[in-house]
C-alpha distance (Angstrom), angle and dihedral (degrees) to the residues before:
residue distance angle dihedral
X1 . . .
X2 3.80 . .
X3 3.83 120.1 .
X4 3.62 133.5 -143.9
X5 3.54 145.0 -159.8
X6 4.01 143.8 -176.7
X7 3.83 130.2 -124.1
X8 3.43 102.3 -113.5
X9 3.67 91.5 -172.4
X10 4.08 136.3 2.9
X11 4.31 108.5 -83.9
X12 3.80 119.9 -163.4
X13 3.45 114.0 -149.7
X14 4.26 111.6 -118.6
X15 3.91 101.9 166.2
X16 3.92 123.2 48.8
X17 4.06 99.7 -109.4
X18 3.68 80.7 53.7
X19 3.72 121.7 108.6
X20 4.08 127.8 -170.0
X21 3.66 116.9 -124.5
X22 4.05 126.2 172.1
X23 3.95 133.9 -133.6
X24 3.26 112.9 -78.7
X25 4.31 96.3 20.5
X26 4.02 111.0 138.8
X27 3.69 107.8 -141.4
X28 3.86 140.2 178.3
X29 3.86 114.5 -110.6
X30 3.72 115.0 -141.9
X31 3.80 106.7 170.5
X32 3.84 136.2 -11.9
X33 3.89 118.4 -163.5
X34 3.60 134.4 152.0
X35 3.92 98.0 9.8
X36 4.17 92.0 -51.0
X37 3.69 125.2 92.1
X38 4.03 124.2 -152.8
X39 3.13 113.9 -124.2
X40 3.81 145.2 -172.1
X41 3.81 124.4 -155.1
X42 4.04 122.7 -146.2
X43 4.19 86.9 -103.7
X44 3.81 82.0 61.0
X45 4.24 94.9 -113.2
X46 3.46 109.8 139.1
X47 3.86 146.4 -165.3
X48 3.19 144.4 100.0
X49 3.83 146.6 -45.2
X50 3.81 136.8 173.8
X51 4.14 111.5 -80.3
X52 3.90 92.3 -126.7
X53 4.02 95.2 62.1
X54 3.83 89.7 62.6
X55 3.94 126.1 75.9
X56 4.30 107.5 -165.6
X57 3.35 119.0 -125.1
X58 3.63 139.3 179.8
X59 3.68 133.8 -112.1
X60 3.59 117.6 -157.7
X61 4.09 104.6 -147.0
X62 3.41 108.2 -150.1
X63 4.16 93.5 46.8
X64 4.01 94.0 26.1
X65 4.05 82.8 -133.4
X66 3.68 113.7 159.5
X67 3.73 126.9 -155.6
X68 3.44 136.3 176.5
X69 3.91 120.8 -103.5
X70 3.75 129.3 158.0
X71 3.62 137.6 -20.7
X72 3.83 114.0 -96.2
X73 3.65 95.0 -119.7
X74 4.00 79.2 85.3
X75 3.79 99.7 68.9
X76 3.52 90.1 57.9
């Protein structure tokens, strides 16, 4: 099962397993440890972002609809 989440605001990158990522950006989540999740954008960069600038969301497979759901504070 992959997981999602939403940009809730822009983040500039300011270490090197950082990646940028703007409001609003849907984005796969691969791992979230120690405050930061892993993530991997749709042109396949990845790295990794602090937990509280995403919002998860869910993407219905067979439609590829995506709604909003929780913040990602949850999965912790």
């Amino acid at each position: 099962m992959r997981v999602f989440g939403r940009l809730s605001c822009d983040f500039n990158a300011v270490q090197n397993d950082q990646i940028s990522a703007k409001e609003g950006e849907i984005v796969q989540i691969l791992d979230i440890k120690d405050g930061f999740a892993t993530i991997k954008k749709e042109s396949n960069q990845s790295g990794k972002i602090p937990n509280y600038f995403l919002e998860m969301v869910e993407c219905s497979e067979e439609n590829n609809r995506i709604s909003n759901n929780n913040n990602i504070e949850k999965l912790q």
